[in-house]
C-alpha positions in Angstrom: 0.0 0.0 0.0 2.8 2.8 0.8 4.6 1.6 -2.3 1.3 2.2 -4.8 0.8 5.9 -2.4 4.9 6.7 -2.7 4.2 5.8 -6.8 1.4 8.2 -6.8 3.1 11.4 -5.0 6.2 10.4 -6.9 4.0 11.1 -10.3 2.3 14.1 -9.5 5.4 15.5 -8.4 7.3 14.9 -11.9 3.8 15.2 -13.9 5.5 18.3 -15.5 8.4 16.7 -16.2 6.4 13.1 -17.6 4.2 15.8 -19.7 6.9 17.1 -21.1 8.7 14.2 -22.4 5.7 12.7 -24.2 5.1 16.2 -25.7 8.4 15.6 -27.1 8.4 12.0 -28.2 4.9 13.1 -29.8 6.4 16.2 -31.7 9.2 13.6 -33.0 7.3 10.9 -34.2 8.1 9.9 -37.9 11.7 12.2 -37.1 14.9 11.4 -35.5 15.5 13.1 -32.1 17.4 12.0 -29.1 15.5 12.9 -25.4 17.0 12.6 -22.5 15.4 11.2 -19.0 17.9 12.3 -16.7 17.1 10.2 -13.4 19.5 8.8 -11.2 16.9 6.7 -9.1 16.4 2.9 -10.0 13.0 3.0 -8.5 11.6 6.2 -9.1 12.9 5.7 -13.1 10.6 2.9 -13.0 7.9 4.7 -12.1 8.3 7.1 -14.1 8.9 4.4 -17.1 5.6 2.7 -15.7 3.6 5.7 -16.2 4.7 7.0 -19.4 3.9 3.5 -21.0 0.8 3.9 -20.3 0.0 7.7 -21.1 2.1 7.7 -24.3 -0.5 5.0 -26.3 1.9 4.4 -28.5 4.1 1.3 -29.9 7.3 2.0 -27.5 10.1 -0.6 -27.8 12.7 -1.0 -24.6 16.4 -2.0 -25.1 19.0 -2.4 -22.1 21.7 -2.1 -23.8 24.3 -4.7 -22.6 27.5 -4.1 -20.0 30.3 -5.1 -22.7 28.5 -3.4 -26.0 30.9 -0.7 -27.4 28.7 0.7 -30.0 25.3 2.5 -29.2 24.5 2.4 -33.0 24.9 -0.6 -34.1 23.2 -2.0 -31.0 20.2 0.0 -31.9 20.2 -0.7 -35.2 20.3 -4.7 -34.3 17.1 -4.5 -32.1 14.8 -2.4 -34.6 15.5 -4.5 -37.5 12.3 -5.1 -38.7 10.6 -3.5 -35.7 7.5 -1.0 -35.8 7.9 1.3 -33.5 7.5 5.1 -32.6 9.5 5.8 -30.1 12.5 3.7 -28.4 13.6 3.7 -24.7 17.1 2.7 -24.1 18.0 1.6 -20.4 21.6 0.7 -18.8 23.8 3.2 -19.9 25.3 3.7 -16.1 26.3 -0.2 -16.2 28.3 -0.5 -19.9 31.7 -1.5 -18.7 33.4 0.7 -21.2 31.0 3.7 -21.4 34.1 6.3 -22.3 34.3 4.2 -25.4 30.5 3.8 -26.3 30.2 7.7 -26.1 33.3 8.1 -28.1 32.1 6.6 -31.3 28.0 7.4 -30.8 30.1 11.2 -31.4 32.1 9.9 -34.0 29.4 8.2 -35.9 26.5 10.6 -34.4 25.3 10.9 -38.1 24.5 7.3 -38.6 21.9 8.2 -36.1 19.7 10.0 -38.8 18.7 7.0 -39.6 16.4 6.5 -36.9 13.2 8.3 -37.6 12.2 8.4 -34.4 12.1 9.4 -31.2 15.2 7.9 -29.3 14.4 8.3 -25.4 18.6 7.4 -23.4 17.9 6.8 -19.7 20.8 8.8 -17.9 22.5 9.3 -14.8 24.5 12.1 -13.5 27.7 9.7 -14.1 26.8 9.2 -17.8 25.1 12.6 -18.4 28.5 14.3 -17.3 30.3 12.1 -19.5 28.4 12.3 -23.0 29.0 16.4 -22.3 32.6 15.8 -21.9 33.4 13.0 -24.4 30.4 13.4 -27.3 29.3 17.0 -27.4 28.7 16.7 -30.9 26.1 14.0 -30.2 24.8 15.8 -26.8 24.2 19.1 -28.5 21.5 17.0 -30.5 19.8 16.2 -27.3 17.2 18.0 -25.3 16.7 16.8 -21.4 14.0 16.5 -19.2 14.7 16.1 -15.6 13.5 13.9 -12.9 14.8 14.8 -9.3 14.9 12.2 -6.8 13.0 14.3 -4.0 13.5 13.6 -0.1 11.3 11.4 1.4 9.8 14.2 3.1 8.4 16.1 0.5 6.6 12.6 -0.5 4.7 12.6 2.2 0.7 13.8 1.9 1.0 17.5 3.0 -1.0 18.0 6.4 -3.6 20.7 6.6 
């Protein structure tokens, strides 16, 4: 029960944020654009994740993207073959074991990404969001992010009047 109540608070409080992000992943559909969800909460992204699957009504695909992959494109690539989708979530960026090297050629080969028409949704971190500034600012500049702030547990509590 406080788990579904602490899911509920937690969603009004980033409602702007959610709203946001689907207004974007709407504007892009049938276009390539790259959104960022910048959380660094496990539980509250997947609330977040929870609720925007079910407000967006729309064919989403999810990839993790796995701990030893070096290439963000081709791994994208790989998983839409043949896919209809109109927008694509990508999860596990924080755990790639050689994230300096997966950012380094996403920037290299950020063109490639044009391919994609769609919306391209990268879960981040503050580890990894720091990172694609520093290492792919080529690819970054593309990107536009929407925030979700872990807030203290005392401002998810049910005001009292």
């Amino acid at each position: 029960m406080r788990n579904l109540r602490c899911q509920k608070n937690v969603t009004a409080y980033h409602n702007e944020s959610l709203e946001e992000l689907v207004w974007a992943m709407k504007a892009s559909e049938g276009n390539f654009s790259v959104l960022l969800a910048h959380c660094n909460d496990p539980f509250l992204q997947n609330s977040i994740r929870q609720h925007l699957l079910t407000i967006y009504e729309r064919n989403i695909q999810e990839i993790f993207i796995e701990k030893s992959d070096t290439k963000l494109y081709t791994f994208i690539e790989a998983k839409l073959i043949n896919e209809q989708v109109t927008a694509l979530m990508v999860y596990g960026l924080e755990s790639v074991t050689e994230i300096d090297k997966v950012l380094i050629t996403t920037n290299i080969f950020r063109d490639n990404f044009k391919n994609f028409s769609l919306p391209i949704v990268l879960w981040v971190n503050d580890e990894v969001i720091v990172k694609l500034q520093r290492i792919a600012p080529d690819f970054y500049s593309w990107t536009t992010t929407t925030q979700f702030a872990v807030i203290s547990d005392e401002s998810r509590k049910t005001p009292e009047f």
